[in-house]
C-alpha positions in Angstrom: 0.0 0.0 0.0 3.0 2.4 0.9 4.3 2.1 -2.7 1.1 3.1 -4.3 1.0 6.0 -2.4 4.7 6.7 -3.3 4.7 5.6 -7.0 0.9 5.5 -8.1 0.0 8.4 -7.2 2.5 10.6 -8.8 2.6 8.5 -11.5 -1.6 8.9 -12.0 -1.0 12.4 -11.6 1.4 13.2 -14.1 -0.3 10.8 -16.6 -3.3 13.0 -16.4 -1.1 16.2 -16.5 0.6 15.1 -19.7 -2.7 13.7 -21.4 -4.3 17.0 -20.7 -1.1 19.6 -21.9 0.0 17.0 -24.9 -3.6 15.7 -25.7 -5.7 18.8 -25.5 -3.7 22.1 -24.9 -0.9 21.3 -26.9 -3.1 20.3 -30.1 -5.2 23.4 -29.1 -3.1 25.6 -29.2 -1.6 24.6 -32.0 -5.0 24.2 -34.2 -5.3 28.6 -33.0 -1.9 29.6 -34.3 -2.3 27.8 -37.6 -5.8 28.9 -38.2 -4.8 32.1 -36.9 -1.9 33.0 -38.9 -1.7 31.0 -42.0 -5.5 29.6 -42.3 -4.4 28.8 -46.4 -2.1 26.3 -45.4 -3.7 25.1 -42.5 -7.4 24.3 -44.2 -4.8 21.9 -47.4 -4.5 24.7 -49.2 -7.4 24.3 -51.4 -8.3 26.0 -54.6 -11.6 27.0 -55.2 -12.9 28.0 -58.6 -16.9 29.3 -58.6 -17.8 28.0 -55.5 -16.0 24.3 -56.4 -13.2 22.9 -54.6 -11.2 21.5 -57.7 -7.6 20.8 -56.2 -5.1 22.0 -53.7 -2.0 23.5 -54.6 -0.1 21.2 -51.8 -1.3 17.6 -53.8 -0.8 16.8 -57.2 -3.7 16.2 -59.9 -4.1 13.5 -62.8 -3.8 15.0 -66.1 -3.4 13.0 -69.3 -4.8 15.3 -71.6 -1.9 16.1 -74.3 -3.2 19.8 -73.6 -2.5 19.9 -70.1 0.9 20.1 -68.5 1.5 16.3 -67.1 2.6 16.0 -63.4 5.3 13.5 -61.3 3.9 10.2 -61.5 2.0 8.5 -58.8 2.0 5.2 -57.3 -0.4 5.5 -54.5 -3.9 3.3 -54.4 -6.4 2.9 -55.5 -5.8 5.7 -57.7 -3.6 8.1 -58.4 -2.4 11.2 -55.9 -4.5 9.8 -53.2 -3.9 11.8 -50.1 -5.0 9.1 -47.9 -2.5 6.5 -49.4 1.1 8.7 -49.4 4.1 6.0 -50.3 6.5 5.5 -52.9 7.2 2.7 -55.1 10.0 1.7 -52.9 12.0 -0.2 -56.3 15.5 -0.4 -56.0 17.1 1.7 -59.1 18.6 -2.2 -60.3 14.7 -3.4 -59.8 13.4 -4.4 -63.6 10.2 -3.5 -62.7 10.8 0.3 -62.3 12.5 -0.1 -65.8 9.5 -1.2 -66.8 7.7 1.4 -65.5 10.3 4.2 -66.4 9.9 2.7 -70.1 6.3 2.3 -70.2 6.3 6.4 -69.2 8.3 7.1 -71.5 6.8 5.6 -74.6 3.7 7.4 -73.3 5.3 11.0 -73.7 6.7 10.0 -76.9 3.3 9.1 -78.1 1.8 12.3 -77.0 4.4 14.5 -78.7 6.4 12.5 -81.2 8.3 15.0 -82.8 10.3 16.1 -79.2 13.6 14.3 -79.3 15.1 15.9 -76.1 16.1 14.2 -73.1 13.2 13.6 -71.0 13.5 14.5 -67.5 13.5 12.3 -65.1 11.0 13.9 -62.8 8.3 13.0 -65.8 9.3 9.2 -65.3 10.0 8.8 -62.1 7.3 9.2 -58.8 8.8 10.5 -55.6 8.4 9.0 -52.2 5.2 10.3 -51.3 3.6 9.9 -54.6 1.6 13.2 -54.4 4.1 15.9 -55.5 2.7 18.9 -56.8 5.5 20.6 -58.7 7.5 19.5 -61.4 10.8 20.8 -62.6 11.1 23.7 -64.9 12.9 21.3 -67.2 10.0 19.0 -66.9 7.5 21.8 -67.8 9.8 23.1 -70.8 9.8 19.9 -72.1 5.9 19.8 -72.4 5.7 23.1 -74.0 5.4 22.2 -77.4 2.9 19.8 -77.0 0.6 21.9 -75.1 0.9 24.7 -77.1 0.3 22.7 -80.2 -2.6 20.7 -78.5 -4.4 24.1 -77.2 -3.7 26.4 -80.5 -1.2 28.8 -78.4 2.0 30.1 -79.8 5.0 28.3 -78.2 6.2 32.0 -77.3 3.3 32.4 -74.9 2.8 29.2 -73.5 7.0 29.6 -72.6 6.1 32.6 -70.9 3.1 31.3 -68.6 5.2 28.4 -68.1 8.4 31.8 -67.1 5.6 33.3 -65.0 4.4 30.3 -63.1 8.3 29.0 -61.6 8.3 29.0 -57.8 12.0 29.7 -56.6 14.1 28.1 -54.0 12.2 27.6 -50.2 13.6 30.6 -48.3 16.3 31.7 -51.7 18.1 28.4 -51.0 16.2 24.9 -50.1 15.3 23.0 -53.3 15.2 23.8 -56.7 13.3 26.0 -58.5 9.6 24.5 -59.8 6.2 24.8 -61.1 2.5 23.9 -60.1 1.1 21.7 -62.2 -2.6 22.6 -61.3 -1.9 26.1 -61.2 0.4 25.9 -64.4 -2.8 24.0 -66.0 -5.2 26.2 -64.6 -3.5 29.5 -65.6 -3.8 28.2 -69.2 -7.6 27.8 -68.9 -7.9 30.6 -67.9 -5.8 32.2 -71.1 -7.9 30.3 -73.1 -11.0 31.5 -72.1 -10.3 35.2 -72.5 
């Protein structure tokens, strides 16, 4: 009985101090500052377009259309960019199934613009770890240029330029690399179009 009263009760006590600080107040807290400051970010970022929800600019979308800028590949199930199913392909670089798969993407671009004989970059073939990636590189989208601009209509000149005024530069002027939105890159040239 002495020990209870030495250990348990202490030990009860500070379980239910901890619960409520890192269960509740923490969280709380927390949930205030994020709403407070950067509600955007905090609410996934969403994009709204009249009165619809249509994407959010932290999760990649599926676009196939040879008119639309294509995206990172993505592995996750049951379908693709599923923000409940983040992962990777997890294939080892000697794997012949990612081969395959690199391969299989790539006959797929070639197919959608057959005359482009540069390099492809490897952000168009390859998915990342989460599978949801938003941005590709600005090498990706200058690849795809041509074969939008020739899909929609548009002078190369000014889909080169949306593409110019859509790059997003290094996190704080030196984490990462430069990129572009795909959805917002694919949405800015809707919204061209229907000028």
């Amino acid at each position: 009985m002495k020990m209870w009263q030495h250990l348990g009760r202490p030990a009860l006590a500070l379980f239910f101090l901890f619960s409520l600080l890192t269960g509740l107040l923490y969280p709380l807290a927390v949930t205030a500052v994020a709403q407070t400051f950067f509600p955007q970010q905090a609410n996934g970022s969403l994009i709204e377009r009249e009165g619809v929800i249509i994407g959010s600019e932290l999760i990649g979308q599926p676009f196939d259309d040879p008119a639309y800028f294509w995206g990172r590949p993505s592995l996750t199930s049951p379908y693709p960019y599923n923000g409940g199913a983040s992962i990777g392909s997890n294939l080892a670089p000697s794997n012949p199934a990612l081969a395959e798969q690199v391969a299989a993407r790539m006959a797929a671009l070639a197919a959608a613009d057959p005359g482009n004989t540069r390099p492809i970059p490897v952000d168009l073939v390859t998915s990342s770890g989460s599978g949801l990636d938003p941005h590709i590189s600005v090498a990706a989208a200058e690849y795809q240029i041509t074969r939008v601009a020739r899909a929609r209509g548009l002078a190369e000149a000014v889909v080169r330029q949306l593409v110019a005024d859509h790059v997003e530069g290094r996190t704080l002027g030196l984490l990462g690399e430069p990129r572009v939105n795909v959805l917002q890159l694919n949405l800015a040239l809707d919204s061209l179009q229907s000028e």
